[in-house]
C-alpha atoms as an extended CHARMM CRD file, in Angstrom:
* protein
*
       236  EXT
         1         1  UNK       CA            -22.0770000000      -18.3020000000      -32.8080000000  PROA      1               0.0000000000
         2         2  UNK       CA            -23.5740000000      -15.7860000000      -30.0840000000  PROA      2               0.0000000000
         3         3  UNK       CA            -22.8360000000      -12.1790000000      -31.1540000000  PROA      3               0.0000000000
         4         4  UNK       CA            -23.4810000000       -9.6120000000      -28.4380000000  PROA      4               0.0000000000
         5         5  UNK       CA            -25.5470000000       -6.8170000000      -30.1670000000  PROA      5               0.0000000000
         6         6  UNK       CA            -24.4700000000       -4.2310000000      -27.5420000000  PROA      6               0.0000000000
         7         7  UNK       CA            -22.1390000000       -1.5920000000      -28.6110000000  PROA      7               0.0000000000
         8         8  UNK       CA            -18.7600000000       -0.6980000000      -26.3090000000  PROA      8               0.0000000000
         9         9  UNK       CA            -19.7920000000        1.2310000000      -23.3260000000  PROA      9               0.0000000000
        10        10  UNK       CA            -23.8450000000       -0.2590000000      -23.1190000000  PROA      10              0.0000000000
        11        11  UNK       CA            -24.6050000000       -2.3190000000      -19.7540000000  PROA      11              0.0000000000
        12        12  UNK       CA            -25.8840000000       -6.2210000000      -20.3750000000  PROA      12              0.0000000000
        13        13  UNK       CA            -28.6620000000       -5.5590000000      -17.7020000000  PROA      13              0.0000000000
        14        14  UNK       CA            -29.3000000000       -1.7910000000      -17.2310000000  PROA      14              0.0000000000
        15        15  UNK       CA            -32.4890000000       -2.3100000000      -15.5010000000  PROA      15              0.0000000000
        16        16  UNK       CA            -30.4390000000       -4.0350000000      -12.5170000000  PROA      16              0.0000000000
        17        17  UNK       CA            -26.9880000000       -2.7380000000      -13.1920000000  PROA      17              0.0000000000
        18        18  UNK       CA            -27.4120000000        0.7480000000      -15.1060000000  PROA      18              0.0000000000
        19        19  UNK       CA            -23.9470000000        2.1760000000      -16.7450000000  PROA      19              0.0000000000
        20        20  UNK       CA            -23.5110000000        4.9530000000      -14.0320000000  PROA      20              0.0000000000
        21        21  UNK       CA            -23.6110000000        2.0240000000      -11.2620000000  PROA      21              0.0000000000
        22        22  UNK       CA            -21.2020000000        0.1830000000      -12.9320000000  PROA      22              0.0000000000
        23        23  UNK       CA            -18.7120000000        3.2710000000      -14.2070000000  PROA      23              0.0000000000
        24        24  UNK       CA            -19.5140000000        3.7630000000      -10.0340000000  PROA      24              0.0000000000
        25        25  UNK       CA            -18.3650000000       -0.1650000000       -9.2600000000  PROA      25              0.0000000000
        26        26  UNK       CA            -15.7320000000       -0.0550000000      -11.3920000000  PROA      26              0.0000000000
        27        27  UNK       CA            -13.8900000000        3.3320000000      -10.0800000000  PROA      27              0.0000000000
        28        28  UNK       CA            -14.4270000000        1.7750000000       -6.2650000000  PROA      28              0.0000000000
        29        29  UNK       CA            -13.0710000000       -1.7910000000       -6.8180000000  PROA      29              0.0000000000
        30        30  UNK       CA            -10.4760000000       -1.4540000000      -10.0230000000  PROA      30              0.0000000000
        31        31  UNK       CA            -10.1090000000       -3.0510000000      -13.3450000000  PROA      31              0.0000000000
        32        32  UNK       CA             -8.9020000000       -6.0450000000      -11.7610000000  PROA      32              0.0000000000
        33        33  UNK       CA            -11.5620000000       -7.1240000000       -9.1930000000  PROA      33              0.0000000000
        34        34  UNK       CA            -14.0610000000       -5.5020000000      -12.1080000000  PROA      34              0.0000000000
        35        35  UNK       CA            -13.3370000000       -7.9950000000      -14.5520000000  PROA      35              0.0000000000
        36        36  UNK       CA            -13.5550000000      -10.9120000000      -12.3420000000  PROA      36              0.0000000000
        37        37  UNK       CA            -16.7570000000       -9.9600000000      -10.8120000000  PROA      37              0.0000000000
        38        38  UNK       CA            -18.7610000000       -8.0660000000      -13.3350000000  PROA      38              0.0000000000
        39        39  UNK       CA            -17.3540000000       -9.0660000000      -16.6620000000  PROA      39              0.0000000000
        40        40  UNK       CA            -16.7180000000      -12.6130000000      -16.3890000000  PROA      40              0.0000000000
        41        41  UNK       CA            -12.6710000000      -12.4150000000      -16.6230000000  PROA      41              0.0000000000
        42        42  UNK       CA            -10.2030000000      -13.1810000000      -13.9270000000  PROA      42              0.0000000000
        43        43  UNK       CA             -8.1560000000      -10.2930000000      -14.9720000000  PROA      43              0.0000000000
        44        44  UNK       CA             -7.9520000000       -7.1590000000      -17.6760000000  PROA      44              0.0000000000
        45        45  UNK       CA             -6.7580000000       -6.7310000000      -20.8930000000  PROA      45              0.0000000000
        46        46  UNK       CA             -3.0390000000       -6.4150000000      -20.5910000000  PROA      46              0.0000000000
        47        47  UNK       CA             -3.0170000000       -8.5550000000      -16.9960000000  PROA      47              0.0000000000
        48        48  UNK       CA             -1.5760000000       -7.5700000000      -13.8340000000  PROA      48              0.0000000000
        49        49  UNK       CA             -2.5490000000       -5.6980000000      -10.3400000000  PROA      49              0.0000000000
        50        50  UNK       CA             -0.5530000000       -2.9640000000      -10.9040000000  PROA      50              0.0000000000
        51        51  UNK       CA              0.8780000000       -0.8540000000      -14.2280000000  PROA      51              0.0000000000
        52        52  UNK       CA              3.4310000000        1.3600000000      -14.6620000000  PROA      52              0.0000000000
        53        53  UNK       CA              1.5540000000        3.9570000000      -16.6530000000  PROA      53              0.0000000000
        54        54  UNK       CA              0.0000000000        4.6620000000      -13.8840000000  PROA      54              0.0000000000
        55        55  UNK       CA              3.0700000000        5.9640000000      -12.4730000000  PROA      55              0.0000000000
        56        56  UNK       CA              3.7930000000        8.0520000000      -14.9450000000  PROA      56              0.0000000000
        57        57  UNK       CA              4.0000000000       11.6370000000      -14.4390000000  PROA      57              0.0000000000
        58        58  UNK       CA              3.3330000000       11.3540000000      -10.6150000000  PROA      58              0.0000000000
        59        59  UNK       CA              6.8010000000       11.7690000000       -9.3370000000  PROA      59              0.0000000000
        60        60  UNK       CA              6.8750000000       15.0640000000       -7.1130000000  PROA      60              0.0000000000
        61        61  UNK       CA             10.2920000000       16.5950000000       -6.4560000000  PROA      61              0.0000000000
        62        62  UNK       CA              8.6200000000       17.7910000000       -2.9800000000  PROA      62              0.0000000000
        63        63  UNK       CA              6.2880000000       16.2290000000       -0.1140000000  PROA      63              0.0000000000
        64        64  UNK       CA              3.0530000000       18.5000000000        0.6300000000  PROA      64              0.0000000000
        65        65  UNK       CA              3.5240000000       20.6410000000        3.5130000000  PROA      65              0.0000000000
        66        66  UNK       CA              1.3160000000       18.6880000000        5.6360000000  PROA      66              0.0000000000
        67        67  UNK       CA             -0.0110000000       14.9920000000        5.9140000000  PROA      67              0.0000000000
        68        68  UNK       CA             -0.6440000000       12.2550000000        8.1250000000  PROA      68              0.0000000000
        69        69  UNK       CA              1.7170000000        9.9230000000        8.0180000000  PROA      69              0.0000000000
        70        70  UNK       CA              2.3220000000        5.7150000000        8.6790000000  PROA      70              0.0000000000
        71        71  UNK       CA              4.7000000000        3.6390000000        8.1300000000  PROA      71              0.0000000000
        72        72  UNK       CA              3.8110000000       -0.0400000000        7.5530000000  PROA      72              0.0000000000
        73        73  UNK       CA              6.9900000000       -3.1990000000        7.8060000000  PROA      73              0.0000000000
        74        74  UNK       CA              7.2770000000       -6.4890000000        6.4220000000  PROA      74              0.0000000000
        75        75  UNK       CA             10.1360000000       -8.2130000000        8.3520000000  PROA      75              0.0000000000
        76        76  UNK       CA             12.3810000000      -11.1870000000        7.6440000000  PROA      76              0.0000000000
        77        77  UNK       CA             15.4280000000      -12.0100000000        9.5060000000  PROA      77              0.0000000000
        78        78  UNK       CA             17.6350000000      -13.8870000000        6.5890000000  PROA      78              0.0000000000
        79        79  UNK       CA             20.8980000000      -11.3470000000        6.3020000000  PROA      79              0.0000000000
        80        80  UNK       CA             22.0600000000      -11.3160000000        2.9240000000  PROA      80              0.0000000000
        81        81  UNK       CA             19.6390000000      -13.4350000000        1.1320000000  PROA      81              0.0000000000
        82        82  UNK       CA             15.8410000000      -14.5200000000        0.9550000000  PROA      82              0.0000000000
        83        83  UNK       CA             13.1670000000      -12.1240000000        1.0660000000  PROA      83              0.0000000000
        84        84  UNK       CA             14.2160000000       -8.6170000000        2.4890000000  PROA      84              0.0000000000
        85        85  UNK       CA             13.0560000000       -6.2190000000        5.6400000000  PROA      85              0.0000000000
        86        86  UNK       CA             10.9580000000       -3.3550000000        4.2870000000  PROA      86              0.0000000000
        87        87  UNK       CA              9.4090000000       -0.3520000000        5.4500000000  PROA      87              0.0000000000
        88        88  UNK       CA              7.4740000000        2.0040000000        3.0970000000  PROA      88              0.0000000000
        89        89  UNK       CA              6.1710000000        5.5500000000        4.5810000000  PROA      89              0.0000000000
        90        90  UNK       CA              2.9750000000        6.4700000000        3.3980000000  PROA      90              0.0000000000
        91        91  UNK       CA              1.8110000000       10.3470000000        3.4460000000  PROA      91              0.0000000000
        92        92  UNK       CA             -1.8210000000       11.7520000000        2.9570000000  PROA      92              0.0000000000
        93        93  UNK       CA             -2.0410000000       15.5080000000        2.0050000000  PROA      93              0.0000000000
        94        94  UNK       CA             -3.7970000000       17.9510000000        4.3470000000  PROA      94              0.0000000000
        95        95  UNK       CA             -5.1930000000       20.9530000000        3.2970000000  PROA      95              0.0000000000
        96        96  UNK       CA             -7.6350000000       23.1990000000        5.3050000000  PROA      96              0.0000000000
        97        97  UNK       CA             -7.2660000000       20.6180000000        8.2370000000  PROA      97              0.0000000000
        98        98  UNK       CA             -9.4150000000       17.8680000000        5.6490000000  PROA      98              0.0000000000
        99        99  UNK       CA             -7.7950000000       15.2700000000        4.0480000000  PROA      99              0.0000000000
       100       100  UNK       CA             -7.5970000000       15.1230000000        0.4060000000  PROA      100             0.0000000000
       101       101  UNK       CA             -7.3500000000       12.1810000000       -1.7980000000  PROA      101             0.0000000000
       102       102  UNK       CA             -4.2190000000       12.5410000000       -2.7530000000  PROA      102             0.0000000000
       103       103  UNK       CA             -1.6650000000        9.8600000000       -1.3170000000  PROA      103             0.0000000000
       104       104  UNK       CA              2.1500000000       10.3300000000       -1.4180000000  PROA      104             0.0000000000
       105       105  UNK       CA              4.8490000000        7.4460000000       -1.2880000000  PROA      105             0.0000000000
       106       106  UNK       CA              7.3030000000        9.4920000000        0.8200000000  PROA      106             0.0000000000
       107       107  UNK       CA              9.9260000000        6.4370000000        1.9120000000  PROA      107             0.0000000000
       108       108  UNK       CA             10.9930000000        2.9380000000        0.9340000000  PROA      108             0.0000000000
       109       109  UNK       CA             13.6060000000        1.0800000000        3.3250000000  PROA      109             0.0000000000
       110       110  UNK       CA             14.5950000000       -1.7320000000        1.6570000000  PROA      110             0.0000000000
       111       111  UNK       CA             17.0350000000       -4.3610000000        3.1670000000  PROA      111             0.0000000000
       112       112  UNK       CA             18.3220000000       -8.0910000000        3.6830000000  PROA      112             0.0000000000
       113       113  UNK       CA             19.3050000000       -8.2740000000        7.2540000000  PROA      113             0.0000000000
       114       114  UNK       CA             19.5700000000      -10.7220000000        9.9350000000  PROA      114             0.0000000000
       115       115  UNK       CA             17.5140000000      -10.1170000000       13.5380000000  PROA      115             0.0000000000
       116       116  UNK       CA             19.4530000000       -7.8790000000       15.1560000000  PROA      116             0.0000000000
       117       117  UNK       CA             19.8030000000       -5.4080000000       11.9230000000  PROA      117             0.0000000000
       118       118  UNK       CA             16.2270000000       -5.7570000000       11.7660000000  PROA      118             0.0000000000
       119       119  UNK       CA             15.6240000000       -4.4590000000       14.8590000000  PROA      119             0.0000000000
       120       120  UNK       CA             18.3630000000       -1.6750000000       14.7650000000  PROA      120             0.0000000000
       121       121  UNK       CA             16.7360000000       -0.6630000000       11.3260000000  PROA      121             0.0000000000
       122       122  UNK       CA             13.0350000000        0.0240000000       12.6580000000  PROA      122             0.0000000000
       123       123  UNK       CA             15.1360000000        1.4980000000       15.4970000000  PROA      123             0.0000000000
       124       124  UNK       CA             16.6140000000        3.6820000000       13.4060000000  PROA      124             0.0000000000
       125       125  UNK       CA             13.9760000000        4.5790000000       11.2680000000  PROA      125             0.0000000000
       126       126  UNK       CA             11.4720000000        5.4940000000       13.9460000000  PROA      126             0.0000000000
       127       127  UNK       CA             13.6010000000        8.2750000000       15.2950000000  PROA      127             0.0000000000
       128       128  UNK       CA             14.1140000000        9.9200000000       11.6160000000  PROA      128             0.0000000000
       129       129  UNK       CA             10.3450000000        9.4930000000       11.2850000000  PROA      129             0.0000000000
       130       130  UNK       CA              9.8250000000       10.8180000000       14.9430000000  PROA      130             0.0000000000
       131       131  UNK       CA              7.8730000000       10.2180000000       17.2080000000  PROA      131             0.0000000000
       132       132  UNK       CA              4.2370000000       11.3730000000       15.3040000000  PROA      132             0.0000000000
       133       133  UNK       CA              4.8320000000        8.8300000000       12.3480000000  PROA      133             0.0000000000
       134       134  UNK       CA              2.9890000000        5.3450000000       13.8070000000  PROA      134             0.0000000000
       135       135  UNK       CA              5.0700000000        2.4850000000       12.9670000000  PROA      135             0.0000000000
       136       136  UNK       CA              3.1460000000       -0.0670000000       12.0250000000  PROA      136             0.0000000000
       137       137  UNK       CA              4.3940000000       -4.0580000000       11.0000000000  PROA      137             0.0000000000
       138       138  UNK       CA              2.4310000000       -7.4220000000        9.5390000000  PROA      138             0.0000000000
       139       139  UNK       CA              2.0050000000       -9.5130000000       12.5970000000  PROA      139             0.0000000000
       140       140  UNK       CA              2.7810000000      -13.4900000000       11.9330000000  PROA      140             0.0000000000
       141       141  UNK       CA              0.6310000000      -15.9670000000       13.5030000000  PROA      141             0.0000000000
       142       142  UNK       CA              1.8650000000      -18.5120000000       16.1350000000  PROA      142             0.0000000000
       143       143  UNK       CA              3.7510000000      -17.7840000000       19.0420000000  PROA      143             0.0000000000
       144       144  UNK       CA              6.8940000000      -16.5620000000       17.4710000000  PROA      144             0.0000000000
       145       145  UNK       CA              5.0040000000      -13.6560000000       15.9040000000  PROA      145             0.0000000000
       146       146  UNK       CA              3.6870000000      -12.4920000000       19.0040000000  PROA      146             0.0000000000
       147       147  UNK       CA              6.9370000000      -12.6440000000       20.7240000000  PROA      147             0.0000000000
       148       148  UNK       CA              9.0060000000      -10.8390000000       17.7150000000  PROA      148             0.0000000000
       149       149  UNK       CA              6.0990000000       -7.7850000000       18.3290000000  PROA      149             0.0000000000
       150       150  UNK       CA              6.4300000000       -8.0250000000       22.3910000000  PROA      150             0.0000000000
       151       151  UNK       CA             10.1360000000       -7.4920000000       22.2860000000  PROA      151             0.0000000000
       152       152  UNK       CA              9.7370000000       -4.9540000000       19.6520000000  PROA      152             0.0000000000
       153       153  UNK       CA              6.9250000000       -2.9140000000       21.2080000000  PROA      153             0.0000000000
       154       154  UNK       CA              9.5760000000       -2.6320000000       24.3370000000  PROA      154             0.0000000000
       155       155  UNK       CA             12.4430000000       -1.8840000000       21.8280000000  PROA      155             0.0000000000
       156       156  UNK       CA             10.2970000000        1.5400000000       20.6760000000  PROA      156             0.0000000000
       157       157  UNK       CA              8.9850000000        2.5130000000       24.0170000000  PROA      157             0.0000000000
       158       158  UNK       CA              7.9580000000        6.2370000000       23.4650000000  PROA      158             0.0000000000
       159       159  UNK       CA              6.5940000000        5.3590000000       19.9020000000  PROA      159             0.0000000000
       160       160  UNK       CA              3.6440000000        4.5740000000       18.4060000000  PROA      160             0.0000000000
       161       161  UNK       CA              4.0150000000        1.3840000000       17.4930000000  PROA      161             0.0000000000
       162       162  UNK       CA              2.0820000000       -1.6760000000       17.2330000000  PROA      162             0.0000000000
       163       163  UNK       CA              1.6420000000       -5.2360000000       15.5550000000  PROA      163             0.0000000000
       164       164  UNK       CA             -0.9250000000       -5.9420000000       12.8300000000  PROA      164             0.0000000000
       165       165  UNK       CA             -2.6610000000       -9.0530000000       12.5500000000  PROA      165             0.0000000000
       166       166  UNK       CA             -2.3150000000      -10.6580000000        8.8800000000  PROA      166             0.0000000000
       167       167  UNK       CA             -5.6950000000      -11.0520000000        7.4290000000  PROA      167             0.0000000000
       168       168  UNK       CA             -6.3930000000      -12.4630000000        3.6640000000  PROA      168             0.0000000000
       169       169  UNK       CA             -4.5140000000      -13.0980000000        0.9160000000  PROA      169             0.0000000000
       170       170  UNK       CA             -1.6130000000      -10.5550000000        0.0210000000  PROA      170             0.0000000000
       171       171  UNK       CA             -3.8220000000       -9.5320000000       -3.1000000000  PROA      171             0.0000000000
       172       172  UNK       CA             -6.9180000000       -8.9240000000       -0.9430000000  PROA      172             0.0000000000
       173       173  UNK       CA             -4.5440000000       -6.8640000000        1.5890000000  PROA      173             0.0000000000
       174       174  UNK       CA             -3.5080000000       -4.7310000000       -1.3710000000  PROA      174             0.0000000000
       175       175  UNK       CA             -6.6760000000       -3.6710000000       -3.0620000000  PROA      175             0.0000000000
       176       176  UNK       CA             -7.0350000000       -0.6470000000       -0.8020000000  PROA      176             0.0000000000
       177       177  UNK       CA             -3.5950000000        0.5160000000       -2.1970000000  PROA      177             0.0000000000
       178       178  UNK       CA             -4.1210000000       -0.5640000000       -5.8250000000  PROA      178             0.0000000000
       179       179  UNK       CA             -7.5760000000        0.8970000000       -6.5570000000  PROA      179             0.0000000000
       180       180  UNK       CA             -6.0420000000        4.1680000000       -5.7310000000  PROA      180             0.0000000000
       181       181  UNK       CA             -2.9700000000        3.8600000000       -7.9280000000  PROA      181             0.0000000000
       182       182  UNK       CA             -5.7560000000        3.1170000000      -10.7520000000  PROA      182             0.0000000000
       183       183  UNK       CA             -7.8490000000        6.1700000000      -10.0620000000  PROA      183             0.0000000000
       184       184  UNK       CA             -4.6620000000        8.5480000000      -10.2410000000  PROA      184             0.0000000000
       185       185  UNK       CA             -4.0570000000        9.5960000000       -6.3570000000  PROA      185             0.0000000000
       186       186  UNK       CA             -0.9920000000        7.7040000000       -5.9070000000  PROA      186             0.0000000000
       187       187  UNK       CA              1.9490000000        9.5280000000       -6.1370000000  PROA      187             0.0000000000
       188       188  UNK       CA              5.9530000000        9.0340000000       -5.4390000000  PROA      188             0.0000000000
       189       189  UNK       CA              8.6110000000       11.2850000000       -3.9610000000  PROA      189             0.0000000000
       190       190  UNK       CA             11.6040000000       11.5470000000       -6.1040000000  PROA      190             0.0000000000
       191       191  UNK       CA             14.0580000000        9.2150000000       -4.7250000000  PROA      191             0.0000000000
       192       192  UNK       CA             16.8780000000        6.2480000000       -5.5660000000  PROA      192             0.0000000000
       193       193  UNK       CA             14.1600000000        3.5170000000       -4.8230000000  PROA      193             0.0000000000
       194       194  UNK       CA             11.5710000000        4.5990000000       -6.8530000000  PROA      194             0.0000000000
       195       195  UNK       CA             12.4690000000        2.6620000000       -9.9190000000  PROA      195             0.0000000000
       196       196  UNK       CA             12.9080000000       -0.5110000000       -7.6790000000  PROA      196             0.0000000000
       197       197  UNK       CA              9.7360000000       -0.1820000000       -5.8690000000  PROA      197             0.0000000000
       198       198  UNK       CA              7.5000000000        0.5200000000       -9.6380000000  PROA      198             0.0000000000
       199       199  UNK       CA              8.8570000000       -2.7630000000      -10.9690000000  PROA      199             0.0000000000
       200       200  UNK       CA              8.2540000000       -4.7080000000       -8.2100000000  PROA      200             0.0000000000
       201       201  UNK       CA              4.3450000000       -3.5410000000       -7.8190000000  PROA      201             0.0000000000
       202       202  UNK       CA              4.1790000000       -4.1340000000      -11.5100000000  PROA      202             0.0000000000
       203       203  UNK       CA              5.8860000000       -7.5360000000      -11.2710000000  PROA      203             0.0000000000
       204       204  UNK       CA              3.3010000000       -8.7010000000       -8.3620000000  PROA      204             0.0000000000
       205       205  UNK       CA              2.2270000000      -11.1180000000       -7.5600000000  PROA      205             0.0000000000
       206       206  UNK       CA              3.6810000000      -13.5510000000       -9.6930000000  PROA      206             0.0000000000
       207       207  UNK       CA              7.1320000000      -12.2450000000       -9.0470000000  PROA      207             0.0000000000
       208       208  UNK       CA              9.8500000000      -13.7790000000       -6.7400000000  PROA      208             0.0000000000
       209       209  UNK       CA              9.3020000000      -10.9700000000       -4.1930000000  PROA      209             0.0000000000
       210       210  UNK       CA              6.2830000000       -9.2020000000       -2.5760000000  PROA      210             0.0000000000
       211       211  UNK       CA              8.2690000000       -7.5520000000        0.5680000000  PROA      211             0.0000000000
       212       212  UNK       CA              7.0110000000       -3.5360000000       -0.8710000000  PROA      212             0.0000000000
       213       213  UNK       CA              3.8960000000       -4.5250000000       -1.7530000000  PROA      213             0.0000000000
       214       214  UNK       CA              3.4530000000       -5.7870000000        1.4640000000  PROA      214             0.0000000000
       215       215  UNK       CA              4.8520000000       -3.0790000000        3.5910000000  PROA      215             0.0000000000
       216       216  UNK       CA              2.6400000000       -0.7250000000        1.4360000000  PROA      216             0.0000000000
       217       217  UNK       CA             -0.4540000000       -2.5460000000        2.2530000000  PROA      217             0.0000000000
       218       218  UNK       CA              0.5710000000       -2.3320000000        5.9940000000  PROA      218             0.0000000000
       219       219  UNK       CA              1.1330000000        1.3030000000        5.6050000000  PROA      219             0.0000000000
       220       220  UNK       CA             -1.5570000000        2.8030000000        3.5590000000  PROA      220             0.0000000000
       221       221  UNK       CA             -4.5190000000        0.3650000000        5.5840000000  PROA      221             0.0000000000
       222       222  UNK       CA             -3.1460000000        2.2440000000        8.3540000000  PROA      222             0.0000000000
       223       223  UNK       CA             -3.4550000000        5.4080000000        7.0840000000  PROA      223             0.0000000000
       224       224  UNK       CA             -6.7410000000        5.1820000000        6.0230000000  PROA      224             0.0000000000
       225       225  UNK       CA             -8.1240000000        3.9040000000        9.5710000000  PROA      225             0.0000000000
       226       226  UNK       CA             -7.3580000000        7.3700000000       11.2470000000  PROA      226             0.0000000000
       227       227  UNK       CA            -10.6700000000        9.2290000000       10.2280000000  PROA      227             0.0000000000
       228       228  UNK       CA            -10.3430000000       12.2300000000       12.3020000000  PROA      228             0.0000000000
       229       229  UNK       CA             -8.3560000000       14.8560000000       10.8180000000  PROA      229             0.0000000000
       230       230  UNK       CA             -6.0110000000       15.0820000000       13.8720000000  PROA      230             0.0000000000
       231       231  UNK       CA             -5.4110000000       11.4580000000       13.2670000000  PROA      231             0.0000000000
       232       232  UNK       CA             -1.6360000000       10.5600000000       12.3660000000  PROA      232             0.0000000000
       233       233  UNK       CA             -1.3110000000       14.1710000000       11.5750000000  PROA      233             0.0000000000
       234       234  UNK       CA              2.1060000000       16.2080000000       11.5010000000  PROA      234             0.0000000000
       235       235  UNK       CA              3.9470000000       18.3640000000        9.5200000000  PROA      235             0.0000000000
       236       236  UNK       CA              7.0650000000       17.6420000000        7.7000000000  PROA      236             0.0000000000
């Protein structure tokens, strides 16, 4: 039987990969994608994509003064049952006019509605976010997609709003998000959904439903497009 002589924390092939480039990979891609790619295992110790310990202690009771701001929506139009509308806010902290790496959860609209509430729910939401929060929502493929974002794009004339094409897996489309909730910068505003919201990030993706996760991709790859620091700014 093999038995690895190296001891816990020593790099199989430090002349290619030498510990500070992997501590470096590791920190940029998450456990997760980590194990699968340079340790031979589809997934960590303990499983999952996302943990609730790393949650913990990240609840603020207020938002920073100023961020920029997106909002990212994954619709469905089944009222009362099947997968739910959501629309998660996403805040990144300004300070100095630079942005810092600290990301804020600020909203979570969460709801089972048919079309029309669908519609009067983005509605809705896009005034109380005003008019410098984008509004941003996963764009199905085929015809129907394009014409739920045409009529919706005319729906918020005046706002920043567009459709998002729906690229890779919903793991792949999550990464972004994840590999910051690993390294620490992910943090919630205190609120009735954030219990919800934790178990249902923790739960994915094997659970039933996906609809936060989703909206959160949507809302944080937005965020992090805007490079300038005028970008999606505003004050709240």
């Amino acid at each position: 039987m093999f038995v690895d002589p190296r001891q816990p924390g020593e790099a199989l092939w430090p002349a290619k990969y030498p510990i500070a480039e992997l501590v470096r990979h590791k920190a940029m891609l998450g456990s997760y994608d980590f194990a699968a790619l340079y340790m031979g295992a589809p997934a960590p110790s303990g499983g999952g994509l996302f943990k609730d310990i790393w949650f913990a202690g990240r609840i603020l009771d207020t938002a920073p003064a100023n961020m920029r701001v997106a909002r990212g929506w994954d619709t469905a139009g089944t009222e009362g049952g099947g997968d739910a509308t959501c629309g998660v806010k996403t805040g990144q902290e300004i300070l100095d006019g630079h942005a810092t790496g600290r990301i804020i959860i600020l909203d979570v609209r969460h709801a089972r509605l048919g079309p029309d509430g669908v519609n009067k729910l983005i509605q809705v939401t896009a005034e109380i976010d005003g008019r410098g929060c984008p509004q941003r929502e996963e764009k199905e493929g085929g015809s129907a997609g394009v014409a739920v974002i045409a009529a919706r794009t005319k729906t918020l004339a005046g706002y920043d709003y567009a459709g998002v094409p729906v690229t890779g897996s919903k793991i792949t489309r999550s990464k972004p998000f994840r590999a910051q909730c690993e390294a620490g910068n992910v943090y919630l505003l205190r609120a009735p959904w954030n219990a919800a919201y934790i178990q249902e990030l923790c739960g994915f993706p094997t659970a039933k439903h996906d609809d936060r996760v989703d909206a959160t991709s949507c809302s944080f790859n937005a965020l992090t497009e805007a490079r300038a620091p005028g970008d999606y700014g505003v004050t709240i």
